[in-house]
C-alpha positions, 0 to 999 in steps of 0.5 A: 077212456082207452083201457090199458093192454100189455104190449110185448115188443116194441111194434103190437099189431091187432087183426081186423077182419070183415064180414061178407055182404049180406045174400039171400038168394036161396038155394035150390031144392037138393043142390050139393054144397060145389064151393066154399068161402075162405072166411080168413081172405079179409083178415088182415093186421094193423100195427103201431110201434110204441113210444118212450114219453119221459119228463125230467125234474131237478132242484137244487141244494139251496132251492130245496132249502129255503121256504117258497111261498105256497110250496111245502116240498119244492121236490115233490112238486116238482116231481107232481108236475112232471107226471102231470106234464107226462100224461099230458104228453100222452094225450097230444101223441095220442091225439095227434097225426104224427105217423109211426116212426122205427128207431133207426138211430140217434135223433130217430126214436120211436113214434107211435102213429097218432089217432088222426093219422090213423083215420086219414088225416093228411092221407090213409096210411099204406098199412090199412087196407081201404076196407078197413080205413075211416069213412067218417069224416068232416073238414068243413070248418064250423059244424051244424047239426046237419054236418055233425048228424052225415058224419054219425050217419057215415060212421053207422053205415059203415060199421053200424057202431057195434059198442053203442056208445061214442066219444067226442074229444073236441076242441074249444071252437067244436064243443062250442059249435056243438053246443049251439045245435040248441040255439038259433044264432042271429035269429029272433026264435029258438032251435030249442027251447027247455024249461029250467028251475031257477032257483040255482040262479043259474042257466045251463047252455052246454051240451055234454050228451048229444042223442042222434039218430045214429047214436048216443055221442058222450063230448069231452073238450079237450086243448090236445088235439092236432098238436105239434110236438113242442108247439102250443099252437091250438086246433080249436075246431078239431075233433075226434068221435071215438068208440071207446070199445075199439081203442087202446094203449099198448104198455111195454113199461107202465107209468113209473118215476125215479130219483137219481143220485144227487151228484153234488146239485141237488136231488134230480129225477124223471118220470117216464112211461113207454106206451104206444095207441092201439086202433083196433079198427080205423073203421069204427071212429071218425074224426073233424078237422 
C-alpha cells in the first residue's frame, strides 16, 4: 500500500504546508495592492529516522543432511521464513506507536516513529506543528456506524481528503465491528437487508468497502496494529484509516539477503532491509484506538 521512496540519510524529512482560509471580501474599486502574504509562513518540515530490521537464519550440518518430512530444502526454508518474518517486522513497526529513536550508541539503534505515534497516539509529538497534526480520531472501544461515520466526518473537514480514496487497517474486534454496521445485533429486525443467489450455497456477511457520506473506506484486517516489540500481545480493536496517497516508506537499503561463510556448523545467513515510514502529512489520516 505505501509506495517505495529512496531515502539518502539516515534521518528524510518532507515539507507540509497549508492553505490560507478562504475570504471574500472583495476589493474596492481602484485600490492599490498595500500588502502582501508570504505564502511559505506555514511551511514547515516533518521528518523520521529510519531503521535497520534484519532476521538471522542458520542450519546445521546433519540438519541440512538428513530427510525432514514436508521439507525438501531445510536452508531455503529457513531463509523463506526469515523474509516472511522480516516484512512482517516491517508491518508492526510501521503500525505501531514506537517514537523515533537516533543511534546514540550500543543498545540505542535507530527507530523510526510508527503511524500511530505520528497521529497522536499517547500525545502529539513536539516536532508537528498543531496545524498539521491528526484530528480524526476514536478511542471509545467498540465502533458504530455513528462513531465510524464522525471520525470520516473529522477527516474530511480537516483536509477534505484530496486522494479520494481511504485505507482501513484494522484489527480482528474492528473489522468485526464494522461489519455489523449491516446487522442490528439482539433485535428481531435488520439495519440491512441484501438479496443473495444461493446457488453458492453460501452467505456473505463481511464488509471489505464501506461507502460513507465523507468517502470511500477500502478494510484490510491486519493482527500488526499497536505492538510491542518482541511481544505478541493483540489490539483487536485498533485501527488506523490511511490515505494511501500521503504515506510512505523511505528505502536507504532495499530488501536483500545473504549467506555467510559456514564456519565448521553449518550454512548460516540473514536477511536484512533498512527503511524507514514516511507520513507526508498527520492531517491527512486517522486512526481507532
Amino acid at each position: 500500500m505505501a509506495k517505495k521512496i529512496n531515502a539518502t540519510g539516515t534521518f528524510n524529512e518532507v515539507v507540509v504546508d497549508d492553505l490560507s482560509v478562504a475570504s471574500f471580501d472583495g476589493v474596492n474599486e481602484g485600490e492599490d495592492v498595500q500588502s502582501f502574504d508570504n505564502k511559505a509562513a506555514k511551511r514547515a518540515r516533518i521528518g523520521n529516522y529510519i531503521q535497520s530490521f534484519r532476521r538471522t537464519y542458520a542450519v546445521s550440518n546433519i540438519q541440512e543432511l538428513v530427510d525432514s518430512a514436508g521439507v525438501a530444502n531445510e536452508f531455503a526454508n529457513s531463509e523463506s521464513f526469515a523474509i516472511r518474518e522480516l516484512k512482517r517486522d516491517i508491518e508492526a513497526a510501521v503500525c505501531s506507536n514506537q517514537d523515533r529513536q537516533a543511534d546514540s550508541g550500543a543498545g540505542a539503534p535507530y527507530k523510526t516513529r510508527g503511524m500511530f505515534k505520528f497521529l497522536g497516539d499517547g500525545g502529539q509529538p513536539s516536532d508537528i506543528p498543531e496545524r498539521f497534526q491528526c484530528v480524526a480520531s476514536d478511542t471509545t472501544g467498540t465502533q458504530t456506524e455513528s462513531t465510524f461515520n464522525s471520525v470520516l466526518q473529522s477527516l474530511y473537514e480537516a483536509n477534505g481528503m484530496p486522494g479520494g480514496q481511504l485505507t482501513l487497517i484494522a484489527g480482528p474486534d474492528l473489522k468485526k465491528e464494522i461489519s455489523d454496521f449491516s446487522r442490528q445485533a439482539g433485535g428481531a429486525g435488520f439495519a440491512y437487508q441484501v438479496t443473495q443467489p444461493a446457488e453458492s450455497k453460501k452467505i456473505t456477511l463481511s464488509v471489505n468497502v464501506y461507502e460513507g457520506d465523507f468517502g470511500v473506506v477500502n478494510v484490510l484486517p491486519s493482527t500488526n496494529l499497536r505492538r510491542t516489540s518482541g511481544s505478541a500481545t493483540l489490539d483487536k480493536d485498533a485501527g488506523l484509516l490511511v490515505d494511501p496517497d500521503y504515506v510512505g516508506l523511505h528505502v536507504l537499503e532495499a530488501e536483500s539477503n545473504a549467506e555467510l561463510e559456514n564456519q565448521g556448523g553449518g550454512r548460516r545467513g540473514y536477511a536484512s532491509i533498512i527503511a524507514g515510514l514516511c507520513v507526508m502529512s498527520p492531517k491527512a489520516h486517522g486512526f481507532f484506538a
